[in-house]
C-alpha positions as CSV (number, residue, x, y, z in Angstrom):
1,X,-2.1,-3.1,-11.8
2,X,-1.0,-4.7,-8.4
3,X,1.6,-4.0,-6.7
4,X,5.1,-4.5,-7.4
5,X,8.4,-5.1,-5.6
6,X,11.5,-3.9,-6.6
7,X,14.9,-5.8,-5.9
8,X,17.9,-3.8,-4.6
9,X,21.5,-4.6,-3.3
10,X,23.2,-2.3,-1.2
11,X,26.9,-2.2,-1.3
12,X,27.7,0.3,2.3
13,X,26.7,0.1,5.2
14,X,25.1,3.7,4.7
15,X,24.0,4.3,1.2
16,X,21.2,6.3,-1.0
17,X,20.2,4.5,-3.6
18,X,17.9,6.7,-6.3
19,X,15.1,4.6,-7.4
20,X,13.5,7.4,-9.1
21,X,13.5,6.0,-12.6
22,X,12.3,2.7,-11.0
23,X,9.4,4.2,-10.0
24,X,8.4,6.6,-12.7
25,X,8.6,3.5,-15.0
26,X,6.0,1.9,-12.7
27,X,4.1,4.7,-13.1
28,X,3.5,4.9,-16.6
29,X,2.8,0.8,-16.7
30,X,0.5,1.1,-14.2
31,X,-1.9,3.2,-16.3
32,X,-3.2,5.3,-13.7
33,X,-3.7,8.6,-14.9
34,X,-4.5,10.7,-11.6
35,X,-4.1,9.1,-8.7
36,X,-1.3,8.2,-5.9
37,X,2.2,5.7,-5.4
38,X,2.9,4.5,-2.4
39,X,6.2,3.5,-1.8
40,X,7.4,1.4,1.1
41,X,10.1,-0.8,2.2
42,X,9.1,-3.8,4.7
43,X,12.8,-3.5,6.3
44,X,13.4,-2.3,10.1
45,X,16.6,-0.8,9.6
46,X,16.0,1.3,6.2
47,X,14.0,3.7,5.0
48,X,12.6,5.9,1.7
49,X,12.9,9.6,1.1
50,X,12.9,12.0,-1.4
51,X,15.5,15.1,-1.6
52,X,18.1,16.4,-4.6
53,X,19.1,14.4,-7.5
54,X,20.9,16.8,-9.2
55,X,24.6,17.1,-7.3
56,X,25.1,13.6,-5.9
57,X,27.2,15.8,-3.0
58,X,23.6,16.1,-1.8
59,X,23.5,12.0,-1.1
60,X,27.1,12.0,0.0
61,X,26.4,14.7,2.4
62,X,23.6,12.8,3.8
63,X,25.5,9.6,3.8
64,X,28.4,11.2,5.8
65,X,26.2,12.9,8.4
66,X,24.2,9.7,9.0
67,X,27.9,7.9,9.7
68,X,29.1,10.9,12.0
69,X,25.8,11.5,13.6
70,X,24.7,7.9,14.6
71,X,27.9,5.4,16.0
72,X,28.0,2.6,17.8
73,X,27.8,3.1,21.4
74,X,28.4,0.8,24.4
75,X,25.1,1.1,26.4
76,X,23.5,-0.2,23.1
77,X,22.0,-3.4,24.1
78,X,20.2,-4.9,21.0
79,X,21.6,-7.9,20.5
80,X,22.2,-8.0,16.8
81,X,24.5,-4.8,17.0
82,X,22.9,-2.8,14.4
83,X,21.1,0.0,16.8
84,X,22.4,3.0,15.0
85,X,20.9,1.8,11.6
86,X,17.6,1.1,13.5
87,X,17.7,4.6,15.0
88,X,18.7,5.9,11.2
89,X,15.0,4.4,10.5
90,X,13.3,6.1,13.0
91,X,14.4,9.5,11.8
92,X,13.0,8.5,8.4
93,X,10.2,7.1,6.8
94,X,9.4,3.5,5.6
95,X,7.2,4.8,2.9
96,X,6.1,8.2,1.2
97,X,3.2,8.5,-1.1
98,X,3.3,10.9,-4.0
99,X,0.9,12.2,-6.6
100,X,0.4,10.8,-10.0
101,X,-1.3,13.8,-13.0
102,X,-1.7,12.7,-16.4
103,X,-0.2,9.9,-16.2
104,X,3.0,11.8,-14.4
105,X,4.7,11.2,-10.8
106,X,4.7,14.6,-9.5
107,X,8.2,15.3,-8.2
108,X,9.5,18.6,-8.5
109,X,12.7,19.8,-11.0
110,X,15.1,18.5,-8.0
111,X,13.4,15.9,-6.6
112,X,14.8,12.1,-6.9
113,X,13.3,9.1,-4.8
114,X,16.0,7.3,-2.4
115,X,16.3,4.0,-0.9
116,X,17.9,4.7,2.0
117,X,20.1,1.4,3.5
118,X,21.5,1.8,7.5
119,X,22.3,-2.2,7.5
120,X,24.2,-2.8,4.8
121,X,25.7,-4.1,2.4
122,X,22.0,-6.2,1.9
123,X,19.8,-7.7,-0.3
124,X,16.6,-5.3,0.0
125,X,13.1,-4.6,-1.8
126,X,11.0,-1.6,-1.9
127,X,6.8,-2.4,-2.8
128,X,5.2,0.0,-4.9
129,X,1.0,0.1,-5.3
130,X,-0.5,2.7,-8.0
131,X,-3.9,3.4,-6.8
132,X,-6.6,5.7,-8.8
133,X,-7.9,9.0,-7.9
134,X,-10.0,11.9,-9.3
Protein backbone atom coordinates (compact mmCIF):
# COMPACT_ATOMS: atom_id res chain seq x y z
CA UNK A 1 0.00 0.00 0.00
CA UNK A 2 1.48 3.52 -0.69
CA UNK A 3 1.30 6.12 1.24
CA UNK A 4 -1.58 8.05 2.24
CA UNK A 5 -2.42 11.68 3.29
CA UNK A 6 -4.86 12.52 5.59
CA UNK A 7 -6.86 15.91 5.39
CA UNK A 8 -7.37 17.96 8.54
CA UNK A 9 -8.81 21.43 9.52
CA UNK A 10 -7.82 23.16 12.45
CA UNK A 11 -10.19 25.42 14.11
CA UNK A 12 -7.37 27.42 16.99
CA UNK A 13 -4.66 28.73 16.64
CA UNK A 14 -3.18 26.02 19.12
CA UNK A 15 -4.98 22.78 18.94
CA UNK A 16 -4.34 18.76 19.30
CA UNK A 17 -6.06 17.06 17.09
CA UNK A 18 -6.12 12.93 17.88
CA UNK A 19 -5.66 11.26 14.70
CA UNK A 20 -5.22 8.01 16.39
CA UNK A 21 -8.16 6.18 14.91
CA UNK A 22 -7.04 7.68 11.57
CA UNK A 23 -4.06 5.90 11.67
CA UNK A 24 -4.92 2.61 13.21
CA UNK A 25 -7.44 2.37 10.34
CA UNK A 26 -4.50 2.76 7.98
CA UNK A 27 -2.98 0.24 9.62
CA UNK A 28 -5.05 -2.57 9.29
CA UNK A 29 -5.70 -1.53 5.25
CA UNK A 30 -2.37 -1.54 4.71
CA UNK A 31 -1.96 -5.20 5.41
CA UNK A 32 1.38 -5.14 6.98
CA UNK A 33 1.61 -7.43 9.57
CA UNK A 34 5.01 -6.53 11.36
CA UNK A 35 6.51 -3.72 10.33
CA UNK A 36 6.64 0.21 10.98
CA UNK A 37 4.19 3.77 10.29
CA UNK A 38 5.69 6.69 9.68
CA UNK A 39 3.87 9.59 10.33
CA UNK A 40 4.69 13.07 9.17
CA UNK A 41 3.35 16.39 8.38
CA UNK A 42 5.03 18.46 5.47
CA UNK A 43 3.97 21.85 7.47
CA UNK A 44 6.73 24.30 9.12
CA UNK A 45 4.69 25.48 11.78
CA UNK A 46 3.07 22.02 13.15
CA UNK A 47 4.07 19.09 14.36
CA UNK A 48 2.95 15.21 15.53
CA UNK A 49 3.19 13.60 18.87
CA UNK A 50 1.95 11.02 20.89
CA UNK A 51 0.89 11.48 24.77
CA UNK A 52 -2.60 10.63 26.83
CA UNK A 53 -5.95 10.11 25.24
CA UNK A 54 -7.70 9.27 27.99
CA UNK A 55 -8.59 12.83 30.02
CA UNK A 56 -8.71 15.34 27.26
CA UNK A 57 -7.36 17.88 30.31
CA UNK A 58 -4.14 16.20 29.16
CA UNK A 59 -4.49 18.15 25.45
CA UNK A 60 -5.95 21.17 27.11
CA UNK A 61 -3.10 21.35 29.43
CA UNK A 62 -0.78 21.19 26.58
CA UNK A 63 -2.66 23.61 24.51
CA UNK A 64 -2.64 26.18 27.44
CA UNK A 65 1.03 25.86 28.19
CA UNK A 66 2.00 26.14 24.51
CA UNK A 67 -0.27 29.70 24.52
CA UNK A 68 1.42 30.91 27.86
CA UNK A 69 4.87 29.60 27.11
CA UNK A 70 5.36 30.88 23.47
CA UNK A 71 3.83 34.81 22.79
CA UNK A 72 4.41 37.14 20.43
CA UNK A 73 7.40 39.20 21.08
CA UNK A 74 8.65 42.41 19.48
CA UNK A 75 12.21 41.54 18.47
CA UNK A 76 10.58 38.75 16.36
CA UNK A 77 11.47 39.64 12.84
CA UNK A 78 9.93 36.93 10.56
CA UNK A 79 7.97 38.66 8.37
CA UNK A 80 4.78 36.55 8.31
CA UNK A 81 4.29 37.08 12.22
CA UNK A 82 3.84 33.51 13.04
CA UNK A 83 7.34 32.95 15.00
CA UNK A 84 5.95 31.43 18.09
CA UNK A 85 4.05 28.68 16.14
CA UNK A 86 7.47 28.08 14.19
CA UNK A 87 9.35 27.85 17.58
CA UNK A 88 6.13 25.47 18.81
CA UNK A 89 7.64 23.11 15.83
CA UNK A 90 10.95 23.14 16.83
CA UNK A 91 10.20 21.76 20.29
CA UNK A 92 8.31 18.94 18.52
CA UNK A 93 8.55 16.60 15.92
CA UNK A 94 7.29 16.65 12.23
CA UNK A 95 6.98 12.90 12.28
CA UNK A 96 7.24 9.82 14.67
CA UNK A 97 7.43 6.30 13.60
CA UNK A 98 5.81 3.55 15.53
CA UNK A 99 5.68 -0.30 15.50
CA UNK A 100 3.15 -2.35 13.67
CA UNK A 101 2.76 -6.54 15.46
CA UNK A 102 0.14 -8.62 14.02
CA UNK A 103 -1.28 -6.56 12.21
CA UNK A 104 -1.52 -3.89 15.40
CA UNK A 105 -0.04 -0.27 15.91
CA UNK A 106 1.73 -0.59 19.10
CA UNK A 107 0.68 2.23 21.29
CA UNK A 108 0.35 1.70 24.81
CA UNK A 109 -3.15 1.63 27.05
CA UNK A 110 -2.84 5.70 27.15
CA UNK A 111 -1.29 6.53 24.17
CA UNK A 112 -3.26 8.60 21.31
CA UNK A 113 -1.51 10.09 18.20
CA UNK A 114 -1.85 14.13 17.85
CA UNK A 115 -1.75 16.53 15.16
CA UNK A 116 -0.44 19.29 16.73
CA UNK A 117 -1.47 22.91 14.85
CA UNK A 118 0.70 26.36 16.11
CA UNK A 119 -0.78 28.33 12.91
CA UNK A 120 -4.11 27.94 12.89
CA UNK A 121 -7.10 27.82 12.21
CA UNK A 122 -5.71 25.84 8.71
CA UNK A 123 -6.24 23.52 6.21
CA UNK A 124 -3.49 20.76 7.07
CA UNK A 125 -2.43 17.08 6.03
CA UNK A 126 -0.46 14.51 7.77
CA UNK A 127 1.31 11.47 5.14
CA UNK A 128 1.27 8.19 6.48
CA UNK A 129 3.73 5.14 4.75
CA UNK A 130 3.24 1.43 6.24
CA UNK A 131 6.44 -0.21 5.44
CA UNK A 132 7.22 -4.22 6.21
CA UNK A 133 9.46 -5.64 8.70
CA UNK A 134 10.45 -8.98 10.30
Amino acid sequence: MGPETLDLHSSRSVQLIDITGRVKDFVQESGVDNGIVVIITPHTTAGITINENADPDVRGDIETFLNRHFPHQDYFRHQEGNSPAHLMSSFFSASEILMIENGRLLLGTWQGIYFCEFDGPRNRQVRLKAIRGG
